[in-house]
KELUMLUM-431749 format. One line per 4 residues: number of its first residue (from 1); their letters; for each residue x negated, y negated, z of C-alpha. Coordinates in Angstrom, 2 decimals, padded with zeros to 5 digits. Example, Ala and Ser with C-alpha at 12.3 -4.5 7.8 and 13.67 -1.06 7.14 Angstrom:
REM KELUMLUM-431749
1 = as = -012.30:004.50:007.80 | -013.67:001.06:007.14
END
This chain:
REM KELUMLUM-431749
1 = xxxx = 000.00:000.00:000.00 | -002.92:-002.47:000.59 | -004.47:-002.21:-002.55 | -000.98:-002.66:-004.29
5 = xxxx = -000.42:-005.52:-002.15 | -004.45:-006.59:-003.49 | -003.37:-005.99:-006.51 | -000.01:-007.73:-006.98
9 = xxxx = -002.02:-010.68:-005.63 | -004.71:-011.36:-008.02 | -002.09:-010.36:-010.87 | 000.13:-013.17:-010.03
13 = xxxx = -002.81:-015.13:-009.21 | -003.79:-014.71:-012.94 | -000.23:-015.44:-014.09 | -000.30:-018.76:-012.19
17 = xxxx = -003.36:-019.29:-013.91 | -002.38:-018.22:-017.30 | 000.63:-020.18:-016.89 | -001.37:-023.56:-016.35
21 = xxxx = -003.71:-023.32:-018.98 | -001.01:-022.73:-021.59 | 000.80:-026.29:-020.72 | -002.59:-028.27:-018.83
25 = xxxx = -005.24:-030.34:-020.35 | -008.61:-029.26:-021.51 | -010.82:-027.07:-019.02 | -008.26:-025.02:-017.49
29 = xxxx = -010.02:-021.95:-018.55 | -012.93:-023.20:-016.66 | -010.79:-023.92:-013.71 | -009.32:-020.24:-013.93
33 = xxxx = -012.92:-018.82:-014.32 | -014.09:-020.82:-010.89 | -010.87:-019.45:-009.29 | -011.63:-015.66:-010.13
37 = xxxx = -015.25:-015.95:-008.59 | -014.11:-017.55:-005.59 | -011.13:-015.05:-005.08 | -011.10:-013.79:-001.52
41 = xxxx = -009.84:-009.96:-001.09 | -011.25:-008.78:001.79 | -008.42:-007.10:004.18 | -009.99:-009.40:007.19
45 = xxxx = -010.17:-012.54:004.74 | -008.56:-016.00:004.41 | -007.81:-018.00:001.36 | -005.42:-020.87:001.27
49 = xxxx = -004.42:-024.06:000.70 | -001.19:-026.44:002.18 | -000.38:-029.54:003.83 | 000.63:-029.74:007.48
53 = xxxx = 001.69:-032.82:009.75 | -001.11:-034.42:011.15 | -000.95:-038.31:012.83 | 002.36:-038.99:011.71
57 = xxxx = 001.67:-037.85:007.63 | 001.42:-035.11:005.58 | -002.54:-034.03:005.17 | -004.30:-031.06:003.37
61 = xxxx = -006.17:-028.46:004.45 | -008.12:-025.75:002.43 | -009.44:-022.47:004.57 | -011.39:-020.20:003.18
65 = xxxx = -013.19:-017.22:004.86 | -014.33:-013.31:003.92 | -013.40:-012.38:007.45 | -010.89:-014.07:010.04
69 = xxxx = -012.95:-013.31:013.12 | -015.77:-015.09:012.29 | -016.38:-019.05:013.97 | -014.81:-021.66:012.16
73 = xxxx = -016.18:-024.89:010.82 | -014.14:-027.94:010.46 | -016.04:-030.04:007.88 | -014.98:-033.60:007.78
77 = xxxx = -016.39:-035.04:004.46 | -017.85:-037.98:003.86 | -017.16:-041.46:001.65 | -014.72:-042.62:003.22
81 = xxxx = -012.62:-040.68:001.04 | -014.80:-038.57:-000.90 | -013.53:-035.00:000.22 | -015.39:-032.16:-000.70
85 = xxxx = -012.57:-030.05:-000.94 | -012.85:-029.94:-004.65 | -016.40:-029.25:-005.00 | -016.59:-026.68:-002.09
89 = xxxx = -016.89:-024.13:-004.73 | -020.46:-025.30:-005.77 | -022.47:-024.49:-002.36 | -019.42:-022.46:000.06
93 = xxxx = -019.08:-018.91:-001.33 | -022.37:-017.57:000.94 | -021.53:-019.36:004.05 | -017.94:-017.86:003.89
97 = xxxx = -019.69:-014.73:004.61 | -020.56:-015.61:008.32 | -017.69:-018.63:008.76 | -014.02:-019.50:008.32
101 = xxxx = -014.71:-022.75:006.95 | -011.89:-025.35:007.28 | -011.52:-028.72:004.68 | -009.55:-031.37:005.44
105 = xxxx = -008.39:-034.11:002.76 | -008.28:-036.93:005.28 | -005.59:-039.34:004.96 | -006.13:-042.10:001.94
109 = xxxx = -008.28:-039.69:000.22 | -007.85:-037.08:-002.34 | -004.56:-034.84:-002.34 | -003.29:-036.41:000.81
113 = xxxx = -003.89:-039.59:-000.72 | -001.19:-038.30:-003.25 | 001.57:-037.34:-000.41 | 001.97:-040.76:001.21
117 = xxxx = 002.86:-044.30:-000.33 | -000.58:-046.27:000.43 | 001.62:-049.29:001.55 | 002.73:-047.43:004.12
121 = xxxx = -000.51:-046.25:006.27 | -002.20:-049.40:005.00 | -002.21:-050.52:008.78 | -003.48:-046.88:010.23
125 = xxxx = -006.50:-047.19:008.24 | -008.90:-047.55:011.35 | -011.80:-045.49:012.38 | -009.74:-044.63:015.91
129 = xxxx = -006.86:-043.37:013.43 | -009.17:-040.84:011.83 | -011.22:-039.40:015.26 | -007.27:-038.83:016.40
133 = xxxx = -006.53:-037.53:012.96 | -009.93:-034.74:013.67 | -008.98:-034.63:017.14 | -005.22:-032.99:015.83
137 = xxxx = -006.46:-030.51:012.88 | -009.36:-029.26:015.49 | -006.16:-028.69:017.86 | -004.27:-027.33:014.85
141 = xxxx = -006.82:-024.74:013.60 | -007.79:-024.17:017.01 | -003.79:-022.64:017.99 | -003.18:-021.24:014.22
145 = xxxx = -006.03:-019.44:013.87 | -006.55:-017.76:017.22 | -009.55:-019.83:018.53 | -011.04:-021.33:021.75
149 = xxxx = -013.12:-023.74:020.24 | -014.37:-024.28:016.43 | -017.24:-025.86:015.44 | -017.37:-029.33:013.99
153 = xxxx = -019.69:-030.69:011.28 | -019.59:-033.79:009.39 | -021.34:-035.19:006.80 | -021.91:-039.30:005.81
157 = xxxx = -018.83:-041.29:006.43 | -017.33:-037.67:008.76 | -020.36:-037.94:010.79 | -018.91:-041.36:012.39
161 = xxxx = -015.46:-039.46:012.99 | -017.52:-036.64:014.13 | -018.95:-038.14:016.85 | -016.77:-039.84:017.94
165 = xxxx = -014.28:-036.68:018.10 | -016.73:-034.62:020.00 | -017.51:-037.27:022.19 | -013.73:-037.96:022.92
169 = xxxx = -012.78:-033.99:023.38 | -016.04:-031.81:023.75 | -013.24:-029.02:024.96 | -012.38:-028.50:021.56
173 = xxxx = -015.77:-027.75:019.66 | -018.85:-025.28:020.10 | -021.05:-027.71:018.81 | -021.36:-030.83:016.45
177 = xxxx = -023.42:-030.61:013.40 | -024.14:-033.86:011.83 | -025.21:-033.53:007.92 | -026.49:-036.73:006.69
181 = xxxx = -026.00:-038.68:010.68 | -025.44:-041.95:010.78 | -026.56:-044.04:014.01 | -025.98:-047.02:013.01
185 = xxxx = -025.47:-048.67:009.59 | -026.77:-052.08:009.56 | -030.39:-050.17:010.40 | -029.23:-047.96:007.26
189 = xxxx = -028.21:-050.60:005.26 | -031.74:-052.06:005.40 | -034.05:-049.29:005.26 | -032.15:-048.23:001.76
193 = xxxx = -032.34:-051.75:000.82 | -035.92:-051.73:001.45 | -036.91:-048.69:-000.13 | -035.18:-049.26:-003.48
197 = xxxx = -036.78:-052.69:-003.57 | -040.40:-051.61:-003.11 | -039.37:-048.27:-005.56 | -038.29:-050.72:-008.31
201 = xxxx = -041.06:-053.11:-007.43 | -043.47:-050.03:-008.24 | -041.91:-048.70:-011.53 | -041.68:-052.45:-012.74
205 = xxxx = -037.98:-051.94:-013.21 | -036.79:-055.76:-013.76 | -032.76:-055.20:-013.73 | -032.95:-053.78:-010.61
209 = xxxx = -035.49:-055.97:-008.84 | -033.27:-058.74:-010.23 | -030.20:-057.30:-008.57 | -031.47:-056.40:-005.36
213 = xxxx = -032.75:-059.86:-005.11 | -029.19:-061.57:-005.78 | -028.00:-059.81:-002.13 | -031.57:-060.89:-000.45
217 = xxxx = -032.18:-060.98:002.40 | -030.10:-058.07:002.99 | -028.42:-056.88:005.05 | -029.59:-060.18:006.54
221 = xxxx = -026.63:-062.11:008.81 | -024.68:-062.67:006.21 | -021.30:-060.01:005.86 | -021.82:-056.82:004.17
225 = xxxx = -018.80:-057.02:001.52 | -017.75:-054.45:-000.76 | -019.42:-056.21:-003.81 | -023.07:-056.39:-001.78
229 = xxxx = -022.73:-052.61:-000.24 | -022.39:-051.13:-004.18 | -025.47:-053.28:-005.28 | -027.95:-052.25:-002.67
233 = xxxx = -026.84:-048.62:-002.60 | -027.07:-048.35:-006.23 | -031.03:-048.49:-006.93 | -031.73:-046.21:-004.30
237 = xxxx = -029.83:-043.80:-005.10 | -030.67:-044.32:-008.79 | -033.93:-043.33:-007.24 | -033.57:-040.12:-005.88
241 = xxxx = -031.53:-041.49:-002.41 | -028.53:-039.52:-002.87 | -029.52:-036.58:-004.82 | -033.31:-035.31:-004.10
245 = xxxx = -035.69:-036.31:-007.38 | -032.16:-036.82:-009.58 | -031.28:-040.54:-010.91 | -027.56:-039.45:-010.94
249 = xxxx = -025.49:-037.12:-008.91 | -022.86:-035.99:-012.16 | -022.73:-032.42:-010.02 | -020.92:-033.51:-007.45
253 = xxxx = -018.76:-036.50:-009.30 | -017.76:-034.82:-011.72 | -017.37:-031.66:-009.93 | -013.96:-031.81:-009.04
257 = xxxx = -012.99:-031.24:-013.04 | -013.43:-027.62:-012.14 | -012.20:-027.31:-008.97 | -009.09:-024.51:-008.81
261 = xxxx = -007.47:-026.85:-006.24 | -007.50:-029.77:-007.91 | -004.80:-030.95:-010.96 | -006.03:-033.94:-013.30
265 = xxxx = -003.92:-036.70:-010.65 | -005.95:-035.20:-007.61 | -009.37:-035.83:-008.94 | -008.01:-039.05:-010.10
269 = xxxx = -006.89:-039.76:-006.60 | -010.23:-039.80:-005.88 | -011.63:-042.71:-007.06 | -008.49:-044.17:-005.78
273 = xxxx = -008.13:-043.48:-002.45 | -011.78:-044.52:-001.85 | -011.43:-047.88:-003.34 | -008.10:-048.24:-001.38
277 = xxxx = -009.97:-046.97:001.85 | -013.24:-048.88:002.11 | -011.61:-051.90:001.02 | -009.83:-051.31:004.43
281 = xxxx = -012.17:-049.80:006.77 | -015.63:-051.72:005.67 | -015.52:-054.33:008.35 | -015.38:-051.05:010.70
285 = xxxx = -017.78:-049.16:009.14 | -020.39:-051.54:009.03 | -020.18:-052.27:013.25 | -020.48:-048.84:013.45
289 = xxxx = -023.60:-047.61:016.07 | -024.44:-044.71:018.23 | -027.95:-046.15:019.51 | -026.30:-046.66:022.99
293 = xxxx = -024.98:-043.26:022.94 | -027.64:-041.43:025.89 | -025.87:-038.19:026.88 | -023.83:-035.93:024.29
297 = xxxx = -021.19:-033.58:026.24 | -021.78:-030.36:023.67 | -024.54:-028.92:021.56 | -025.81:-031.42:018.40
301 = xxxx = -027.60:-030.32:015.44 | -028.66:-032.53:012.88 | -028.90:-031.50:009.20 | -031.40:-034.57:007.74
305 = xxxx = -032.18:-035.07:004.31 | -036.47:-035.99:003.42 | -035.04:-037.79:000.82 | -031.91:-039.48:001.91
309 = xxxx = -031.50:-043.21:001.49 | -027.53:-042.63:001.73 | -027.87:-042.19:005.25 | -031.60:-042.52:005.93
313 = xxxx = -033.46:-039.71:008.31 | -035.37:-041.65:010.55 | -032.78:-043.07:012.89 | -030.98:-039.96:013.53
317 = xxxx = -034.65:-038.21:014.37 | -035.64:-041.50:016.85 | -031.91:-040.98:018.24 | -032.51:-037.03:018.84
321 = xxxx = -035.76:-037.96:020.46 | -033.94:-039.97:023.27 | -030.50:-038.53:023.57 | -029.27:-035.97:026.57
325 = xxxx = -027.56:-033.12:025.21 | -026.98:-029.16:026.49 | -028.88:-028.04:023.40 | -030.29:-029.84:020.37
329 = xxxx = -032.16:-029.06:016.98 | -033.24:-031.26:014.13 | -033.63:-029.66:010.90 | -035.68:-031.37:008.00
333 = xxxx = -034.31:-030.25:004.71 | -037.32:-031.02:002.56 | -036.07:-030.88:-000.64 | -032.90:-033.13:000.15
337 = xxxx = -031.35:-036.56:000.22 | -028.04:-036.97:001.09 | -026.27:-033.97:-000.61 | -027.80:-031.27:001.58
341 = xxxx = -024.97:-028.33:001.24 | -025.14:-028.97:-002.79 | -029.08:-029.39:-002.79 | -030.19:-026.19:-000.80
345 = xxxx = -027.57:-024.31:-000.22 | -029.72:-021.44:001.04 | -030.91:-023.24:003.65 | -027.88:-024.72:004.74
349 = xxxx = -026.74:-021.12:005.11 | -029.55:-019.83:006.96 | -029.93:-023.21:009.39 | -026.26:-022.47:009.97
353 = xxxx = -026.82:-019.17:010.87 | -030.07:-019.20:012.95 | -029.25:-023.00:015.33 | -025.12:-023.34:014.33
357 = xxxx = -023.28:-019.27:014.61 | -025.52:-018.09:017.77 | -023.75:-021.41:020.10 | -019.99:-020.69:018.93
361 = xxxx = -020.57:-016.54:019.52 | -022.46:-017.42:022.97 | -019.13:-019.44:024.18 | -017.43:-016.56:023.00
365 = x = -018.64:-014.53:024.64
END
């Protein structure tokens, strides 16, 4: 009977499929080939996708996991607004192996950003509004999947909501696993600014030196606006700050073309819901800073890219040196910037595995 039930699944999987491609755009096929590979049988597995209620709105979640007793991570992605949900597929499949990992389209970004009228949660876009938004899917993963505690990781913009979630309700998480930290941004904002300045500087790259010089001095007092933040972050990741030795990151942007759980008005509610967001949250985001933070209630390890001038390495490794904590581990990924998951995946799985799995099965235990 289970390996009807196995196989009646992936059949009308295929149908669904099948039934797509023949009325969808271009690169449905491609969509349906992702889908196949990613396909989770196992009798102890989880695959699947749905919105639930959390702060007051309808929000998605993706799980996906080879075997439903393993730990679970909550990943809270980065941007604001850029959810990895739709590029999971690129870096997820081993990890899935040793982890239920949970995605969550936060609200204003990505499919949730479909579900609600912006107008509407115009005035909940607030940094407190998202740690109570993490706060709720850790509680709701937590009582639907049969769990004490899960373990929380975020990475860029989720590492501020991270924080400030396991700070607020260490009860809830095993440990907090910060991937691509961010202390404080100001300090961020100017060693990227820096570095792309002296880069361009040394390749004798004009347009850029000529841009970064229309922001100077920068961050400087003045406000960091929308219009200032895309002009200083732009050379530096042009080279090699976002992505390890890559001018571009088309990967991850693009990504989402292929993604199984994304139609052609989710990855366009991409763009959207990130221009809608930051627009909101900026002034927030840019008074954001941990460098008072002394004493951390549960165990911290901190995924840092070599390379990263996203979210540069160096204050997270002088805030490690100082801070309190039961247990904590820096890991260096050498070959990095900001996009550690997508740039070695291998050892994301095996950090994961040796400093992350061993704290969540110890509480267990």
């Amino acid at each position: 009977m289970k390996k009807l039930a196995v196989a009646m699944m992936l059949l009308m999987a295929q149908a669904s499929y099948a039934q797509q491609c023949a009325t969808s755009d271009s690169g449905c096929k491609e969509r349906a080939v992702v889908a196949d590979l990613g396909r989770i049988l196992t009798p102890g597995g989880i695959q699947e996708t749905y919105k639930t209620r959390i702060g007051g709105i309808d929000q998605w979640l993706n799980v996906r996991g080879q075997d439903q007793n393993n730990p679970i991570i909550l990943f809270v992605h980065g941007g604001p607004a850029s959810t990895a949900m739709p590029t999971l597929w690129q870096f997820q499949r081993p990890i899935e192996e040793y982890f239920t990992v949970v995605h969550w389209d936060q609200r204003g970004a990505g499919k949730t950003y479909r579900e609600t009228d912006p107008a509407s949660i115009a005035g909940t876009i607030h940094i407190d509004r998202y740690v109570d938004d993490a706060i709720e899917v850790a509680e709701y993963v937590r009582k639907r999947y049969h769990k004490d505690k899960v373990i929380l990781l975020g990475h860029s913009w989720g590492t501020i909501v991270g924080m400030h979630a396991a700070i607020k309700r260490p009860d809830l998480f095993h440990a907090y696993v910060g991937v691509g930290q961010v202390i404080n941004v100001r300090d961020n904002e100017r060693i990227l600014y820096d570095y792309a300045v002296k880069t361009a500087k040394e390749k004798g790259n004009d347009e850029a030196q000529k841009e970064l010089a229309s922001i100077a001095p920068y961050p400087g007092d003045q406000p960091i606006t929308r219009e200032r933040i895309i002009i200083a972050r732009k050379w530096p990741q042009y080279y090699g700050g976002m992505t390890a030795y890559r001018d571009s990151s088309l990967y991850f942007f693009d990504g989402p073309l292929l993604s199984p759980e994304y139609d052609k008005a989710d990855v366009k509610a991409i763009d959207e819901g990130n221009v809608y967001t930051l627009e909101k949250i900026l002034p927030e985001f840019v008074a954001v800073d941990f460098k008072g933070v002394r004493t951390f209630p549960i165990p911290v390890v901190m995924f840092l890219g070599r390379h990263d001038y996203t979210t540069p390495a160096m204050p997270t490794v002088e805030w490690m040196g100082k801070v309190k904590a039961p247990y904590k581990r820096t890991v260096m990924f050498e070959h990095s910037a900001h996009m550690m998951p997508w740039e070695e995946p291998g050892k994301m799985l095996v950090s994961l595995l040796d400093y992350v799995r061993p704290l969540a099965v110890k509480t267990k235990r």
